[in-house]
DRENNUDREN-219952 format. One record per atom (N, C-alpha, C, CB): atom name; residue number from 1; residue in one letter; x, y, z. Coordinates in pm, whole numbers. Glycine has a CB too. Layout:
<recs>
+------+-----+------+--------+--------+--------+
| site | pos | code |   east |  north |     up |
+------+-----+------+--------+--------+--------+
|   CA | NUM |    a |      X |      Y |      Z |
...
+------+-----+------+--------+--------+--------+
</recs>
This chain:
<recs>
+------+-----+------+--------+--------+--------+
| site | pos | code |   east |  north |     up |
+------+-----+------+--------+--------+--------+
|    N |   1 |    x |   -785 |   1696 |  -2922 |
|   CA |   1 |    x |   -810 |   1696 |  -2780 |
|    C |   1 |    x |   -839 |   1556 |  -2729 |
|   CB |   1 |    x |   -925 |   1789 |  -2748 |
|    N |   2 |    x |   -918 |   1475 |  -2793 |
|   CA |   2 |    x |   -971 |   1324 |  -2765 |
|    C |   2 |    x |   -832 |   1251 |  -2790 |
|   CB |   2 |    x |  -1109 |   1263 |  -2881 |
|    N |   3 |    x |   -733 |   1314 |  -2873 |
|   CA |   3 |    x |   -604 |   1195 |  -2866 |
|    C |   3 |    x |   -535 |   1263 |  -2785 |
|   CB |   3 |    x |   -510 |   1150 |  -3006 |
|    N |   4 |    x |   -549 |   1345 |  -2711 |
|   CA |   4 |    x |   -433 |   1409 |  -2594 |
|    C |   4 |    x |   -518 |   1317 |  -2469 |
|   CB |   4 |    x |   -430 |   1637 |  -2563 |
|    N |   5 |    x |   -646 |   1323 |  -2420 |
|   CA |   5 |    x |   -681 |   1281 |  -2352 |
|    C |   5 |    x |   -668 |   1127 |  -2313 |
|   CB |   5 |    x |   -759 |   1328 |  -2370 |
|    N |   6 |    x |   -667 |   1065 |  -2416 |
|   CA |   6 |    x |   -676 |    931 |  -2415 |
|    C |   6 |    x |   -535 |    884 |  -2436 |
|   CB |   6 |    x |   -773 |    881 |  -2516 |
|    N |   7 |    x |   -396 |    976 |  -2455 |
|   CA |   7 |    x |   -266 |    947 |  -2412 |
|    C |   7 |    x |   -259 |    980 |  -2288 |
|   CB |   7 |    x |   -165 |   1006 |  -2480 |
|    N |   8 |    x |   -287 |   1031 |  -2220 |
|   CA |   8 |    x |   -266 |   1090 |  -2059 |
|    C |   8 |    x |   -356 |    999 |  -1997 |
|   CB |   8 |    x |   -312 |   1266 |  -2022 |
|    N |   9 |    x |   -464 |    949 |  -2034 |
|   CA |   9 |    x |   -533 |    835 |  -1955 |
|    C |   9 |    x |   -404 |    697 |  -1953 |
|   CB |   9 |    x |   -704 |    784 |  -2052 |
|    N |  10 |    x |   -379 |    679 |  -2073 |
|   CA |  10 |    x |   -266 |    553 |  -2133 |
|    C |  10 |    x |   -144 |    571 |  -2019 |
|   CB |  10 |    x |   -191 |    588 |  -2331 |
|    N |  11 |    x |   -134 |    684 |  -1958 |
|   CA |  11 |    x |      5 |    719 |  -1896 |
|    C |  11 |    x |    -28 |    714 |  -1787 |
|   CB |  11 |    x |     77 |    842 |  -1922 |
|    N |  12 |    x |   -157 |    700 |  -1719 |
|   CA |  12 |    x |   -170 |    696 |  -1591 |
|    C |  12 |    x |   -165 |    568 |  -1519 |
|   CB |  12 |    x |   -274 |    753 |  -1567 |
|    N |  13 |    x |   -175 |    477 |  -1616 |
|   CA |  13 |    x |   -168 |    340 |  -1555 |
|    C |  13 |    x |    -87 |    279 |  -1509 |
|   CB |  13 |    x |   -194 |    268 |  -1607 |
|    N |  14 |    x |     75 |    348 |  -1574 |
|   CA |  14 |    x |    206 |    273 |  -1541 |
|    C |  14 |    x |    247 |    364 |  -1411 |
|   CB |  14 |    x |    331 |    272 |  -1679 |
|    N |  15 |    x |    157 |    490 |  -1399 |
|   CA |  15 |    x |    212 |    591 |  -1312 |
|    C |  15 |    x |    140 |    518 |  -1162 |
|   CB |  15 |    x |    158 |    773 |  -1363 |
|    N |  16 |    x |     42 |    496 |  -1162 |
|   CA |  16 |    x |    -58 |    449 |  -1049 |
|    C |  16 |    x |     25 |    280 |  -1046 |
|   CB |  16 |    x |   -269 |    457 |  -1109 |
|    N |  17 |    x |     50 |    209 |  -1107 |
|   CA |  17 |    x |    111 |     91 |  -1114 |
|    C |  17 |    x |    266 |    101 |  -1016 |
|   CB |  17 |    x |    129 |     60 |  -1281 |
|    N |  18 |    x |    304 |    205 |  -1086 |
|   CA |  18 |    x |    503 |    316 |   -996 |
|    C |  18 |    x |    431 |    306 |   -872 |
|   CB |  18 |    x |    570 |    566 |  -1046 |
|    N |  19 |    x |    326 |    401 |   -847 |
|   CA |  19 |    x |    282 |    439 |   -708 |
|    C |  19 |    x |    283 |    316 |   -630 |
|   CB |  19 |    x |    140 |    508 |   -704 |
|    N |  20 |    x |    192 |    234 |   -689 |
|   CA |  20 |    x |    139 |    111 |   -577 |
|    C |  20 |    x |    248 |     -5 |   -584 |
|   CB |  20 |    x |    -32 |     35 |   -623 |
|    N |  21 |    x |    332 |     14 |   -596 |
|   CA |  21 |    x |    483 |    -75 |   -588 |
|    C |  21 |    x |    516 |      4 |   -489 |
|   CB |  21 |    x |    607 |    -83 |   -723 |
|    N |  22 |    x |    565 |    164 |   -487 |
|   CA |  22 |    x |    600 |    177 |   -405 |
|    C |  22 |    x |    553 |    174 |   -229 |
|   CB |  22 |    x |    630 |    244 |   -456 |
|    N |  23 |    x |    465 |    158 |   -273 |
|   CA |  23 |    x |    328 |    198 |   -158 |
|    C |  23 |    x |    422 |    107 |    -83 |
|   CB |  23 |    x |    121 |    147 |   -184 |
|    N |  24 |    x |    376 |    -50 |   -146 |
|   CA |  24 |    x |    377 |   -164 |    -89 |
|    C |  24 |    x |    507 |   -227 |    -56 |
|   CB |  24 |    x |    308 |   -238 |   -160 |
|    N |  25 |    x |    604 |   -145 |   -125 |
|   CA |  25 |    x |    758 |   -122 |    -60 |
|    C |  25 |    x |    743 |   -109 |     72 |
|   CB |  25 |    x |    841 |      9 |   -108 |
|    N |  26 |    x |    727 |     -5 |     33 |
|   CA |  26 |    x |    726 |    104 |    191 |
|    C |  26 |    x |    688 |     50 |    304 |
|   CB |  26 |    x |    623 |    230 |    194 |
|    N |  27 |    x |    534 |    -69 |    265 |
|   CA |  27 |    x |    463 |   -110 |    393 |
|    C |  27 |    x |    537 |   -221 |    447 |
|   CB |  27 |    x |    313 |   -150 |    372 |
|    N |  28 |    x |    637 |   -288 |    338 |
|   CA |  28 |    x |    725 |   -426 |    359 |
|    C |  28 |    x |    901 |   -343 |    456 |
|   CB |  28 |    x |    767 |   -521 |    134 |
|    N |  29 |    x |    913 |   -174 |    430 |
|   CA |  29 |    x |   1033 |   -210 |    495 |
|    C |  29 |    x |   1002 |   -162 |    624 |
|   CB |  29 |    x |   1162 |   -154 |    435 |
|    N |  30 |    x |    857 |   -150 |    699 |
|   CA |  30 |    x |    890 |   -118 |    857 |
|    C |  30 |    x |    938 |   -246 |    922 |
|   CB |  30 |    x |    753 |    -63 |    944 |
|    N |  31 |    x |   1037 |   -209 |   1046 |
|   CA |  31 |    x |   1065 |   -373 |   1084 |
|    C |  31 |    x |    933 |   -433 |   1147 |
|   CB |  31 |    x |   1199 |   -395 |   1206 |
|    N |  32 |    x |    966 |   -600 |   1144 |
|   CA |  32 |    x |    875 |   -669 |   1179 |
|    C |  32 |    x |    761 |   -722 |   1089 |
|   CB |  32 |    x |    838 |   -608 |   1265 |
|    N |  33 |    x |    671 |   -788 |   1085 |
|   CA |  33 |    x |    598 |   -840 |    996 |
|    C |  33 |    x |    424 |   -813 |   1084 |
|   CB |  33 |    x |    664 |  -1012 |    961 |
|    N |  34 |    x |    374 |   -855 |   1014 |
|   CA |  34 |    x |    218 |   -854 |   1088 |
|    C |  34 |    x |    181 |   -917 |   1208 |
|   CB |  34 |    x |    120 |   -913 |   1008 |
|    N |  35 |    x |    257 |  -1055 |   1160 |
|   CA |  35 |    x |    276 |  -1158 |   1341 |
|    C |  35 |    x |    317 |  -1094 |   1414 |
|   CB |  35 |    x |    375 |  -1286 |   1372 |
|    N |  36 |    x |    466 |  -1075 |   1384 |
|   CA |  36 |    x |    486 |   -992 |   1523 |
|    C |  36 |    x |    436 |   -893 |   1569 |
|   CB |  36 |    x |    582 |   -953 |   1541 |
|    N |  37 |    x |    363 |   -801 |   1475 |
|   CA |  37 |    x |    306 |   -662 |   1551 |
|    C |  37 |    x |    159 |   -775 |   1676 |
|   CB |  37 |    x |    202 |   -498 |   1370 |
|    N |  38 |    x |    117 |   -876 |   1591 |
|   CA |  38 |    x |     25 |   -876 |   1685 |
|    C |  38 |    x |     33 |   -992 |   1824 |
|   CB |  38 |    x |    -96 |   -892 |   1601 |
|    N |  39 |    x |    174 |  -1025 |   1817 |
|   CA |  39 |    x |    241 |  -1099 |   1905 |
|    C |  39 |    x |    252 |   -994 |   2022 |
|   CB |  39 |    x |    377 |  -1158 |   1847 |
|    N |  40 |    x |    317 |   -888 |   1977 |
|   CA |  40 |    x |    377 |   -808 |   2056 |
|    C |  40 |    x |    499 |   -833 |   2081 |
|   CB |  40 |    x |    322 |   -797 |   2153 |
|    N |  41 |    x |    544 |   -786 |   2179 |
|   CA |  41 |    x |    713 |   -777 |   2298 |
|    C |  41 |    x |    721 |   -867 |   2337 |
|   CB |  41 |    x |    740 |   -690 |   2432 |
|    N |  42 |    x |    609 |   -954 |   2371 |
|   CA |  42 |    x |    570 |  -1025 |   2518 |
|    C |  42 |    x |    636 |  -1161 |   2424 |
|   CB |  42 |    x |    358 |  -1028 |   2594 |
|    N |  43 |    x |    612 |  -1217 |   2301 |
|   CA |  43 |    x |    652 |  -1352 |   2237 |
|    C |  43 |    x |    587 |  -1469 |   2344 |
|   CB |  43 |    x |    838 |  -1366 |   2220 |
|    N |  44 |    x |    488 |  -1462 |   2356 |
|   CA |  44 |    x |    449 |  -1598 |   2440 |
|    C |  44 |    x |    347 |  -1651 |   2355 |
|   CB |  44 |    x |    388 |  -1578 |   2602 |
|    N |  45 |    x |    410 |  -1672 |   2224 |
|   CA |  45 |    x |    315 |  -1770 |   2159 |
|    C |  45 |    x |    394 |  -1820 |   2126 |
|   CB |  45 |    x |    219 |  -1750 |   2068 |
|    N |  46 |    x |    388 |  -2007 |   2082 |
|   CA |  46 |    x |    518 |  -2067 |   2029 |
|    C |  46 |    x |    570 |  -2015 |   1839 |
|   CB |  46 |    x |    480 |  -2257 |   2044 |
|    N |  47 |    x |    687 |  -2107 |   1825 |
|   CA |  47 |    x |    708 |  -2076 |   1683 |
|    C |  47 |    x |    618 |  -2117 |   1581 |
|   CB |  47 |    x |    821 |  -2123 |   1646 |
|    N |  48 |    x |    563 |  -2255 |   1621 |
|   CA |  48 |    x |    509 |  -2302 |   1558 |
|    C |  48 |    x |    357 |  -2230 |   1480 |
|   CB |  48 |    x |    513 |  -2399 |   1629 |
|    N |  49 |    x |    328 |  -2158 |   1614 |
|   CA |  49 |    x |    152 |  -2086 |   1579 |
|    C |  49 |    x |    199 |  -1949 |   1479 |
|   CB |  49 |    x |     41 |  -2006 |   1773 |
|    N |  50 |    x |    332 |  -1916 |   1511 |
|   CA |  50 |    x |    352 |  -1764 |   1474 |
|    C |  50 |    x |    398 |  -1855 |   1319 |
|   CB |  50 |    x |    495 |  -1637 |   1590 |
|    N |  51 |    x |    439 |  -1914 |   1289 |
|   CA |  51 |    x |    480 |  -1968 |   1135 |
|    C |  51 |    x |    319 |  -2038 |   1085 |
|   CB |  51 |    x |    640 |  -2118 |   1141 |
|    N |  52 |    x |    221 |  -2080 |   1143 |
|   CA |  52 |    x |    107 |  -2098 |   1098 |
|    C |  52 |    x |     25 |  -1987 |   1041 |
|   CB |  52 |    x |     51 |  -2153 |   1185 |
|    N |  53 |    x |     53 |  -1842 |   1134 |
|   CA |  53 |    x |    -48 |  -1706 |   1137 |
|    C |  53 |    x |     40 |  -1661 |    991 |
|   CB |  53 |    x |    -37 |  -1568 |   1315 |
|    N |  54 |    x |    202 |  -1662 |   1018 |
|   CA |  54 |    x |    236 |  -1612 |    868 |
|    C |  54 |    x |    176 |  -1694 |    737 |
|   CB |  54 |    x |    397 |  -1617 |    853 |
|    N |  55 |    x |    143 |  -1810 |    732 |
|   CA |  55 |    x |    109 |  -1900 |    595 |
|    C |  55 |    x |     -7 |  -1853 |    599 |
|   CB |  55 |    x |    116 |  -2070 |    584 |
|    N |  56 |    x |   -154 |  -1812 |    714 |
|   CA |  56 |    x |   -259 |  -1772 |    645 |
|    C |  56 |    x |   -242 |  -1631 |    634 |
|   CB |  56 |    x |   -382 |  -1811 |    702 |
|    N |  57 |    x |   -154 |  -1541 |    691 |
|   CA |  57 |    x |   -124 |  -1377 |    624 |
|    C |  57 |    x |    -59 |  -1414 |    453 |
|   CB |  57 |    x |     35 |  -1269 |    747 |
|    N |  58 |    x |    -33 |  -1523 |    413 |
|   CA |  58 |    x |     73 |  -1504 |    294 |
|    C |  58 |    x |    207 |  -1455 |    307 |
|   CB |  58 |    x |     25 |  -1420 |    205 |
|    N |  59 |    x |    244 |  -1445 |    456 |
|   CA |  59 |    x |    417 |  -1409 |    434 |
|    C |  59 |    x |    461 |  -1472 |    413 |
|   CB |  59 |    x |    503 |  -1370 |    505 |
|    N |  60 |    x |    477 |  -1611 |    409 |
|   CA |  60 |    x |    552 |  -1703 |    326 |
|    C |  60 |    x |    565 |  -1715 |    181 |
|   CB |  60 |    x |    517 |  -1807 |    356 |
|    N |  61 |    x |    513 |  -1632 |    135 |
|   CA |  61 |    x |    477 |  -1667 |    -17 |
|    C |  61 |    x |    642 |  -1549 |    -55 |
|   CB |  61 |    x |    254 |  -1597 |    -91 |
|    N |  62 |    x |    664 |  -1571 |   -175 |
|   CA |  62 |    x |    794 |  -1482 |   -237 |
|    C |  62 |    x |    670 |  -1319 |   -275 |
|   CB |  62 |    x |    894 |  -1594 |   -439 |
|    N |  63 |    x |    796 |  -1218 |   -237 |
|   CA |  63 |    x |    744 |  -1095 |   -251 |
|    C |  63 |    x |    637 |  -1070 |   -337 |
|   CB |  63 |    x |    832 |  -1022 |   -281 |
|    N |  64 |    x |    726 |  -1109 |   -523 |
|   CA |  64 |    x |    646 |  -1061 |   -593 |
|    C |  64 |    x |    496 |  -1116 |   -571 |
|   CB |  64 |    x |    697 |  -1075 |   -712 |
|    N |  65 |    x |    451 |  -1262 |   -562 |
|   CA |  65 |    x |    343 |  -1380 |   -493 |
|    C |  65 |    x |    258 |  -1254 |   -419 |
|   CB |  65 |    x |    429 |  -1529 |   -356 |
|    N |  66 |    x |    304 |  -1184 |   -330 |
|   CA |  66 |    x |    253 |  -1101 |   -213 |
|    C |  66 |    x |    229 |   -978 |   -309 |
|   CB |  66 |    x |    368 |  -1074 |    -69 |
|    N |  67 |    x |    337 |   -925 |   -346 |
|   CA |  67 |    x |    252 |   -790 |   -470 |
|    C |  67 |    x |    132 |   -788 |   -498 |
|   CB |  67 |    x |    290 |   -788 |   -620 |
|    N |  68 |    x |    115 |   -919 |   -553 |
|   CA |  68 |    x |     30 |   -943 |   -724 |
|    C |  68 |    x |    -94 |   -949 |   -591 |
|   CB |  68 |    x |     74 |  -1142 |   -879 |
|    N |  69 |    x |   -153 |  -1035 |   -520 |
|   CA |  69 |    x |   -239 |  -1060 |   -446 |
|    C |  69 |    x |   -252 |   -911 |   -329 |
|   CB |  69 |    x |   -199 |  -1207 |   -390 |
|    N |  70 |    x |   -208 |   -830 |   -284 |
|   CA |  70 |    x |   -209 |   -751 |   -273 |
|    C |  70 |    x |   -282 |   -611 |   -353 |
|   CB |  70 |    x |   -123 |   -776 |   -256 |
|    N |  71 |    x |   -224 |   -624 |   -438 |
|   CA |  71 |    x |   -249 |   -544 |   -596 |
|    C |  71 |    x |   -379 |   -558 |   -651 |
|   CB |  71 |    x |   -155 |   -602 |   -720 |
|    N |  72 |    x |   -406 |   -680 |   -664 |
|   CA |  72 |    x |   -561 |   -753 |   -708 |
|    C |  72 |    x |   -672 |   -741 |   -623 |
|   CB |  72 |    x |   -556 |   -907 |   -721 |
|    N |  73 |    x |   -580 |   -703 |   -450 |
|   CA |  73 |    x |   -706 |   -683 |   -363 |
|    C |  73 |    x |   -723 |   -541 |   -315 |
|   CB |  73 |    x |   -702 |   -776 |   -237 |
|    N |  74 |    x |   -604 |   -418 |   -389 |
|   CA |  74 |    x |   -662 |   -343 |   -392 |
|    C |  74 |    x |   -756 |   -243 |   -490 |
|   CB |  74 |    x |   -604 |   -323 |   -348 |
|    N |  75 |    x |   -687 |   -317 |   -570 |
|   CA |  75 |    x |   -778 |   -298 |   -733 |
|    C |  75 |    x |   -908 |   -321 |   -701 |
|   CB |  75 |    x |   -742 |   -417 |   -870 |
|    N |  76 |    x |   -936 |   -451 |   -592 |
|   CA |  76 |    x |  -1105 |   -462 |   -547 |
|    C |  76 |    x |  -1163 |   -375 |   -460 |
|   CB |  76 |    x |  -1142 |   -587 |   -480 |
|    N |  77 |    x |  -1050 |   -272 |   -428 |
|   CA |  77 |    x |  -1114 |   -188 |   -311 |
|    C |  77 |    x |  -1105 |   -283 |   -153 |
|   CB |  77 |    x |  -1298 |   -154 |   -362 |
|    N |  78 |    x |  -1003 |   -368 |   -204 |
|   CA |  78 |    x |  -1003 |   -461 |    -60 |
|    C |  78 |    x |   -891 |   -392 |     13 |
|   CB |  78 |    x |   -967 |   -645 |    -79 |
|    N |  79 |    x |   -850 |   -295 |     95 |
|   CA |  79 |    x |   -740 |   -196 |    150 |
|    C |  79 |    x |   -703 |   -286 |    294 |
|   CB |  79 |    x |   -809 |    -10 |    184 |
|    N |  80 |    x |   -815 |   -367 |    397 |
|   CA |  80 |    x |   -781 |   -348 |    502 |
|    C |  80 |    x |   -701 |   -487 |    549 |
|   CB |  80 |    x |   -896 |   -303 |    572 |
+------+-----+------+--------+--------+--------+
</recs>
């Protein structure tokens, strides 16, 4: 029973690992990025501020870059 248990614990990690890839798929294919949601329609901020707000969100960084830091901050219970 203790080696069934402790294989099904072993299996949950790559399963919760599947999950939170996809999660974070999912949250990368609505259109638009974070700037723009908080730009809005209106775009009356220049390019320059909206390419500054993405380098401190990390959208500039390459996906996987964004995973891993993502991943690490929700592993901390950091969600928001």
């Amino acid at each position: 029973m203790l080696v069934y248990l402790g294989r099904r614990s072993l299996l949950a990690i790559p399963t919760l690992f599947g999950v939170a890839l996809i999660v974070f798929l999912l949250m990368r294919s609505v259109p638009g990025d974070v700037v723009t949601n908080l730009v809005g329609l209106q775009g009356n901020i220049k390019q320059e501020r909206m390419a500054e707000l993405r380098r401190l969100f990390g959208l500039d960084l390459p996906i996987h870059v964004q995973f891993g830091q993502w991943f690490s901050a929700a592993i901390q219970g950091l969600l928001g």
